[in-house]
RODO-2510 file (C-alpha; in nm, 4 decimals, decimal comma):
residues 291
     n   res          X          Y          Z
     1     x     0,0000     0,0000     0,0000
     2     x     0,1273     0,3592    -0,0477
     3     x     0,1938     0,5785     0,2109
     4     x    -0,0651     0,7141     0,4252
     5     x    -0,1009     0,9690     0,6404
     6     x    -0,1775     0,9011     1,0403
     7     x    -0,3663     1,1393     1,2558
     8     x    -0,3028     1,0481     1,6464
     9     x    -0,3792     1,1784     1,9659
    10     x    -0,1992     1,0705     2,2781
    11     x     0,1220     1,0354     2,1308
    12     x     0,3906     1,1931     2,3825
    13     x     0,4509     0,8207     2,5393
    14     x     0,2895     0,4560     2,5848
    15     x     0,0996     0,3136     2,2850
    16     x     0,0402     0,6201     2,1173
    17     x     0,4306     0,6717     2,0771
    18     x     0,4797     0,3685     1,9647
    19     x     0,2292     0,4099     1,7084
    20     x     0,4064     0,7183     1,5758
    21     x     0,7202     0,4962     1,5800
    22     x     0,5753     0,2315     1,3822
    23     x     0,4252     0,4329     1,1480
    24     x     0,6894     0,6168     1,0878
    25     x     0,8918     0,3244     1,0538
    26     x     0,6537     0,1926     0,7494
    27     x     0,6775     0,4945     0,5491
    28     x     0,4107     0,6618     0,6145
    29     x     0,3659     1,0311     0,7648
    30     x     0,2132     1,1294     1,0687
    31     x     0,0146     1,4181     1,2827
    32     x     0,1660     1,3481     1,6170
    33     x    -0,0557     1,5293     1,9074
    34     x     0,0103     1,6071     2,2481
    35     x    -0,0311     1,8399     2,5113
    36     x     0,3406     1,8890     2,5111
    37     x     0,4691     1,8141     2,1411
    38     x     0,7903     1,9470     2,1267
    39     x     0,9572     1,6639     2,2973
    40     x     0,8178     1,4229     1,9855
    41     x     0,9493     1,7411     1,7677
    42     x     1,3237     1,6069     1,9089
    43     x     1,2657     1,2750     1,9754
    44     x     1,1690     1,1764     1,5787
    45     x     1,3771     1,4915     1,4289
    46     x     1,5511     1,2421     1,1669
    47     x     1,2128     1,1536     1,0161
    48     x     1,2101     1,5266     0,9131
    49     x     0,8584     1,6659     0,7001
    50     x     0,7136     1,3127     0,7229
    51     x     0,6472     1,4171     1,1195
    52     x     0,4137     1,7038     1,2194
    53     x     0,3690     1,7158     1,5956
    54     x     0,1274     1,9318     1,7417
    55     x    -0,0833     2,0525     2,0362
    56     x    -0,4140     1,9560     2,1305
    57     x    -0,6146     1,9214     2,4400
    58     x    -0,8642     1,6687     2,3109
    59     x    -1,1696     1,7859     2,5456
    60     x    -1,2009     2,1328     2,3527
    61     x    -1,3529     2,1020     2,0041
    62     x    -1,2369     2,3755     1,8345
    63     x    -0,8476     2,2456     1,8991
    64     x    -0,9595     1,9531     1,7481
    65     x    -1,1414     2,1023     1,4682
    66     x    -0,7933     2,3939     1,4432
    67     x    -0,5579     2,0530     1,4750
    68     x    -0,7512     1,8472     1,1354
    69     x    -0,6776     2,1927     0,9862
    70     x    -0,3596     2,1843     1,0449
    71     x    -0,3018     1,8616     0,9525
    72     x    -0,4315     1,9062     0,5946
    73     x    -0,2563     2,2300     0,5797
    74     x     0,0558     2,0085     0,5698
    75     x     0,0356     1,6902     0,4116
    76     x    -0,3143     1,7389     0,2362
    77     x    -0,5441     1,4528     0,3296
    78     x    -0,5270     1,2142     0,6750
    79     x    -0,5934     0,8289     0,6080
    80     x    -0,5954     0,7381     0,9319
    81     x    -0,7264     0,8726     1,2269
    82     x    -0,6171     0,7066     1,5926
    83     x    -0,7949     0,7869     1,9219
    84     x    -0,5727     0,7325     2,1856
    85     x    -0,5723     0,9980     2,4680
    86     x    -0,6820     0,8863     2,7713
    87     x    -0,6229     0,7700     3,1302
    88     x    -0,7941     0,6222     3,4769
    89     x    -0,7940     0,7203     3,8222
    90     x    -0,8989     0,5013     4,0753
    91     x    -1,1775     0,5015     4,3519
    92     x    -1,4692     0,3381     4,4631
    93     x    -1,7714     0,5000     4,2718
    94     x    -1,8870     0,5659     4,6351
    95     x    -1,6386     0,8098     4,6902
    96     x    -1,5498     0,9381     4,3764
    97     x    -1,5679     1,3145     4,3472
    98     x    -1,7804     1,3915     4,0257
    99     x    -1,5635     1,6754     3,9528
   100     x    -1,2838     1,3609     3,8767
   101     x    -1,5181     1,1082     3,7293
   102     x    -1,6571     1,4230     3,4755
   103     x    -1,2954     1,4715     3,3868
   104     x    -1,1926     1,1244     3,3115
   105     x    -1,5239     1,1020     3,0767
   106     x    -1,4318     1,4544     2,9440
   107     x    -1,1152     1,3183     2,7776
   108     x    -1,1778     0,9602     2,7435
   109     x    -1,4929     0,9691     2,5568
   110     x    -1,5712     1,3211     2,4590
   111     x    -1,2102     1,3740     2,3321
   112     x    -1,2724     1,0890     2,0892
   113     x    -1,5946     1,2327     1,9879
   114     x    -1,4375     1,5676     1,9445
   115     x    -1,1833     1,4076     1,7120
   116     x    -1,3783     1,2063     1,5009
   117     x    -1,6615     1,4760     1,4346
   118     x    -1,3429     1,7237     1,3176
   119     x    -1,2512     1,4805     1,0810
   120     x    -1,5409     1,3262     0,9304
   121     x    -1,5877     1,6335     0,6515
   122     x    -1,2595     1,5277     0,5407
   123     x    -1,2869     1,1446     0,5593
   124     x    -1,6412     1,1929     0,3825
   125     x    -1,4814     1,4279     0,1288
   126     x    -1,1613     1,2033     0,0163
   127     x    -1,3913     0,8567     0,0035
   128     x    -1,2103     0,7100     0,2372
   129     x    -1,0060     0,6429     0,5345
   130     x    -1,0196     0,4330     0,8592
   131     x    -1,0591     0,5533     1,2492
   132     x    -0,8628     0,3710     1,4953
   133     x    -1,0872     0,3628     1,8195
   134     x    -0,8180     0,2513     2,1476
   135     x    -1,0716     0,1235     2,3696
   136     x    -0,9634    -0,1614     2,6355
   137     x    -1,0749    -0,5029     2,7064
   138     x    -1,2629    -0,3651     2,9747
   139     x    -1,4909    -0,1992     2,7626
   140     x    -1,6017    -0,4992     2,6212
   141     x    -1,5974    -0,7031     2,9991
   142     x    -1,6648    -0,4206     3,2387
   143     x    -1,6204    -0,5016     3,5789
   144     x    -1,2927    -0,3655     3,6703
   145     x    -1,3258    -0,2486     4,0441
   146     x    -1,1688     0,1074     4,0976
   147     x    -1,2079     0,2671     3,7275
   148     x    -1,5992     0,3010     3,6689
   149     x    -1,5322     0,6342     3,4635
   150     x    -1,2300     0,4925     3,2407
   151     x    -1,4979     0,1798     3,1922
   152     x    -1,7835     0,3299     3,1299
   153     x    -1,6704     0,6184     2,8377
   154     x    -1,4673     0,3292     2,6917
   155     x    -1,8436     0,1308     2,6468
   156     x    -1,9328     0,4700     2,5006
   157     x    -1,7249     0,4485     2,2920
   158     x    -1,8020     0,1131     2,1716
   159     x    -2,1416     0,2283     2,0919
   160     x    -2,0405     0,5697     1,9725
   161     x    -1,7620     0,3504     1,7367
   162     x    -2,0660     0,0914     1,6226
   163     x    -2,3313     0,3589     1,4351
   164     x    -1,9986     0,5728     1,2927
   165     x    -1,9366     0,2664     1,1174
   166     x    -2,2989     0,2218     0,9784
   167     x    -2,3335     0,5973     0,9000
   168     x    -1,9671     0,5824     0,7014
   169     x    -1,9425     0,3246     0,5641
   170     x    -2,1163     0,4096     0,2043
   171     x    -1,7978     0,6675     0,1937
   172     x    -1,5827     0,4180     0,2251
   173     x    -1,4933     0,4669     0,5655
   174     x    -1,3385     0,2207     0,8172
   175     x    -1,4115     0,2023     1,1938
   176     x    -1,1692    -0,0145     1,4419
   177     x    -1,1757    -0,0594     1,8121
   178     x    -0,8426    -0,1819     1,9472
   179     x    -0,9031    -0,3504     2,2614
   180     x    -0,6007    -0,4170     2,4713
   181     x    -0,5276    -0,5819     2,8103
   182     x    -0,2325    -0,4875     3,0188
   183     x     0,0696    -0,3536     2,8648
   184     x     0,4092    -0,2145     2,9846
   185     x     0,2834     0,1738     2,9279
   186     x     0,2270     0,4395     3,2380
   187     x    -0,1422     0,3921     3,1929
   188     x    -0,1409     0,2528     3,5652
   189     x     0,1998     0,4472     3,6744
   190     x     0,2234     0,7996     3,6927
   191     x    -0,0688     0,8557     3,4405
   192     x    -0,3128     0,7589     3,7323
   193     x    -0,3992     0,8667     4,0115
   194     x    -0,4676     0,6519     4,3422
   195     x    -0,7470     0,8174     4,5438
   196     x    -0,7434     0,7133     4,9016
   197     x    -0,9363     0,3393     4,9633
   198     x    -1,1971     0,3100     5,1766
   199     x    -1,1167    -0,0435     5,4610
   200     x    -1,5017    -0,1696     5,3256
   201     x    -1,3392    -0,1498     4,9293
   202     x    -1,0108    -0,3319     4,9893
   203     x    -1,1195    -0,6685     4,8811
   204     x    -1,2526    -0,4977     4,5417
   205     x    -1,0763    -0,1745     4,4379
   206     x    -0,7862    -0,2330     4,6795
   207     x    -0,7140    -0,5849     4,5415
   208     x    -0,7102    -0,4327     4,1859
   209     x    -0,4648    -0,1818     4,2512
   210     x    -0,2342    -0,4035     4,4236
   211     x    -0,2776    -0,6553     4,1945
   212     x    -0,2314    -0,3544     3,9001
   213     x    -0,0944    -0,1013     3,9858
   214     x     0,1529    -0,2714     4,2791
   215     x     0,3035    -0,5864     4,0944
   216     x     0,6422    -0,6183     4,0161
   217     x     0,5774    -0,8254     3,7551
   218     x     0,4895    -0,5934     3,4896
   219     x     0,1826    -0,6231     3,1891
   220     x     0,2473    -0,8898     2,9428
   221     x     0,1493    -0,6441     2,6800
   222     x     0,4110    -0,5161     2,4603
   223     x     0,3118    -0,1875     2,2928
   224     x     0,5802    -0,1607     2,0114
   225     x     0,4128    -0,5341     1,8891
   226     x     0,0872    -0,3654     1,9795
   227     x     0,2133    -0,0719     1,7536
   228     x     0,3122    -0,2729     1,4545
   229     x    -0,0356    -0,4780     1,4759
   230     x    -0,2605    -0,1949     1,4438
   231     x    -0,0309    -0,0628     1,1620
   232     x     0,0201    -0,3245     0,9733
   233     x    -0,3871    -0,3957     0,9982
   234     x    -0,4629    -0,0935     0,8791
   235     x    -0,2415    -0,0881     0,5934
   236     x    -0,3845    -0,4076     0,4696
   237     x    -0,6706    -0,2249     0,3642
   238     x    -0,9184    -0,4307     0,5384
   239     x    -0,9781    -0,3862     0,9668
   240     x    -1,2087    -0,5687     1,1322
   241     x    -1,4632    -0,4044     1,3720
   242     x    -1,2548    -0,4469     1,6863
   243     x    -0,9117    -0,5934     1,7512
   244     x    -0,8537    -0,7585     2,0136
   245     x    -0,4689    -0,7575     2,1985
   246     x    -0,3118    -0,9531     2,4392
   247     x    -0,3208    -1,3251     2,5207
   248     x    -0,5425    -1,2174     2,8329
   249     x    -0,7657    -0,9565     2,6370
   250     x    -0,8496    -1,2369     2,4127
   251     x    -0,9838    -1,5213     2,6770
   252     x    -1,1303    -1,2668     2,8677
   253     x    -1,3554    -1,2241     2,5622
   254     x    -1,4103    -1,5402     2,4398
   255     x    -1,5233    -1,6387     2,8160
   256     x    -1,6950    -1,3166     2,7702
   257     x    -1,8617    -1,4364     2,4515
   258     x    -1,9433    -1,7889     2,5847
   259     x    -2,1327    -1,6095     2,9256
   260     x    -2,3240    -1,4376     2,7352
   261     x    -2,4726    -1,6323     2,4948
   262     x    -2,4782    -1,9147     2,8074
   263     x    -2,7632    -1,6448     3,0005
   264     x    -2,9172    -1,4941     2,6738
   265     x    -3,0059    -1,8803     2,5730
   266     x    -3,1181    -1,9807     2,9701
   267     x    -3,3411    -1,6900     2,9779
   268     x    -3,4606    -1,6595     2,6215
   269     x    -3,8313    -1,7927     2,6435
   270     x    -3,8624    -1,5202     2,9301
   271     x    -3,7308    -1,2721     2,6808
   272     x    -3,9646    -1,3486     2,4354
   273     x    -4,2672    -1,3398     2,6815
   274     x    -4,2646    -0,9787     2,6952
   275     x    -4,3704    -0,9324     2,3447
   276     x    -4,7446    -0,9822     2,1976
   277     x    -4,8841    -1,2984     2,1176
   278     x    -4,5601    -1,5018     2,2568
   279     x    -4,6890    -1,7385     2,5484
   280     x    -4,6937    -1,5655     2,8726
   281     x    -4,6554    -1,6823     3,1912
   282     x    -4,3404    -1,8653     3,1523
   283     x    -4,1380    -2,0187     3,4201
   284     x    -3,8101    -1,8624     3,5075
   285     x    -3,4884    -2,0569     3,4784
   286     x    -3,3375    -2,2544     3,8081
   287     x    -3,0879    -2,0480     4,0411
   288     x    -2,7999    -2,1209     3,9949
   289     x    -2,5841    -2,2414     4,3097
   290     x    -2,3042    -1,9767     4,4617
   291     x    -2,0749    -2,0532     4,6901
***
C-alpha cells in the first residue's frame, strides 16, 4: 500500500508513541498530538517533514477542529485517524468526586468524539479512510473495580464507534476498536492517580490496585508489537470491527462471549414473553448455586 497519512492523539509516550514509531517506521507520515509536542518534535527529528507534531487538548472542540486543519494544511489529506488519549484514576464510585469522574469522561470519551466529528468532513470528502478507536478489554468485559469512569466512556465508545461505522461506511470509511489488556505503558503508573481506599473497598478496588498497579511483575502487553499490529492492519486495507490484543484480552472475551450467549439462551423464552402474542406466563430458569 502507499503511504498514508496518520492522525493520532496521545502520542507523547505509551501506545500512542509507539504508534508514531511504527508508522513512521513503514513509510508513512504522521500528525503526532500532544499536550506537550515538542519533545516528539526532538525525539523523531531524523524523520524530518514526514512528522508534524502538534498541540491539542482533546476535550475542547475547536483544537480539534484547528488541529484536522492543520493537519491538511501540511500533508493534504489524513488516512488514518487514531484515538488514543486517555487515562484512569482510581476510587470506589462511592467516593469518587464527580468533579474527577466528569474529567476522566471529558477526555476519554468526549475527546474521541471531538476528534472524530473534526474529521469526518474530510474522511467523507476524500472517500475514504479508517478511524482507529483505542478502547480496552474492559470496555467490552466491564467489571474492573476502581475505574468506573475509564470503563464506562470506553463502552461509550463502543457504541459511539458501532453507528460511525454504519453511518460511514457508504464513503468508504473504516471504523476499528483496538481492545487491549495490560501492557508495559504508564497507563497505571504515573498517568493515574490513586485516590485514598476506603477499609469496606479493599477486597474490590484495593485488590485491583495491588494486583495492578503494585506488581512487580509488569503487563504482558508489549506496545511496540501492539504498535506494529494496528499498523500493519490498517495498511492491509481491510480492519475488522474491533481488535482484540493480548493473550489475556483475548480469553477474557471469548469467556466473555461464551457467558453471554450461556444467560441470553437460559433466559430466552422469558425474553420473548414480553412481546405480543408469545406465550406468557413462563417459568423462570433454576438459580444457579453460589458458593
Amino acid at each position: 500500500m502507499s503511504s498514508q497519512v496518520w492522525f493520532i492523539t496521545g502520542s507523547s509516550r505509551g501506545l500512542g508513541r509507539a504508534l508514531v514509531t511504527a508508522a513512521l517506521g513503514a513509510g508513512d507520515s504522521v500528525v503526532a498530538t500532544a499536550r506537550r509536542p515538542e519533545a516528539l518534535a526532538e525525539a523523531f527529528r531524523e524523520y524530518g517533514d514526514r512528522i508534524h507534531p502538534l498541540s491539542l487538548e482533546v476535550t475542547r472542540p475547536d483544537e480539534a477542529r484547528k488541529a484536522v486543519e492543520a493537519a491538511l494544511a501540511r500533508f493534504g489529506r489524513i488516512d488514518v485517524i487514531v484515538n488514543n488519549a486517555g487515562y484512569a484514576n482510581v476510587s470506589p464510585i462511592e467516593t469518587t468526586e464527580d468533579d474527577d469522574f466528569r474529567t476522566q469522561f471529558e477526555t476519554n470519551f468526549w475527546g474521541v468524539y471531538n476528534v472524530t466529528k473534526a474529521a469526518l468532513p474530510t474522511l467523507r470528502e476524500q472517500g475514504r479512510g479508517t478511524v482507529v478507536q483505542i478502547s480496552s478489554i474492559g470496555g467490552r468485559v466491564g467489571g474492573s473495580p476502581g475505574i468506573a469512569s475509564y470503563q464506562a466512556a470506553k463502552f461509550a465508545v463502543d457504541g459511539f464507534s458501532r453507528v460511525l461505522a454504519t453511518e460511514t461506511a457508504p464513503f468508504g470509511v473504516q471504523v476499528m476498536v483496538v481492545e487491549p489488556s495490560g501492557f508495559a505503558t504508564d497507563w497505571a503508573g504515573s498517568s493515574m492517580t490513586v485516590h485514598p481506599i476506603p477499609d469496606a473497598y479493599d477486597e474490590t478496588v484495593g485488590a485491583m490496585n495491588r494486583r495492578v498497579r503494585q506488581s512487580t511483575d509488569g503487563a504482558a502487553g508489549d506496545p511496540e508489537r501492539a504498535a506494529g499490529i494496528i499498523v500493519r492492519t490498517v495498511r492491509r486495507g481491510q480492519v475488522p470491527s474491533h481488535l482484540l490484543l493480548g493473550a489475556n484480552a483475548a480469553e477474557m472475551a471469548l469467556d466473555y462471549s461464551r457467558r453471554q450467549l450461556s444467560e441470553a439462551t437460559a433466559w430466552e423464552k422469558v425474553s420473548r414473553s414480553a412481546d405480543f402474542g408469545e406465550p406468557y406466563p413462563v417459568q423462570l430458569p433454576p438459580q444457579v448455586a453460589t458458593e
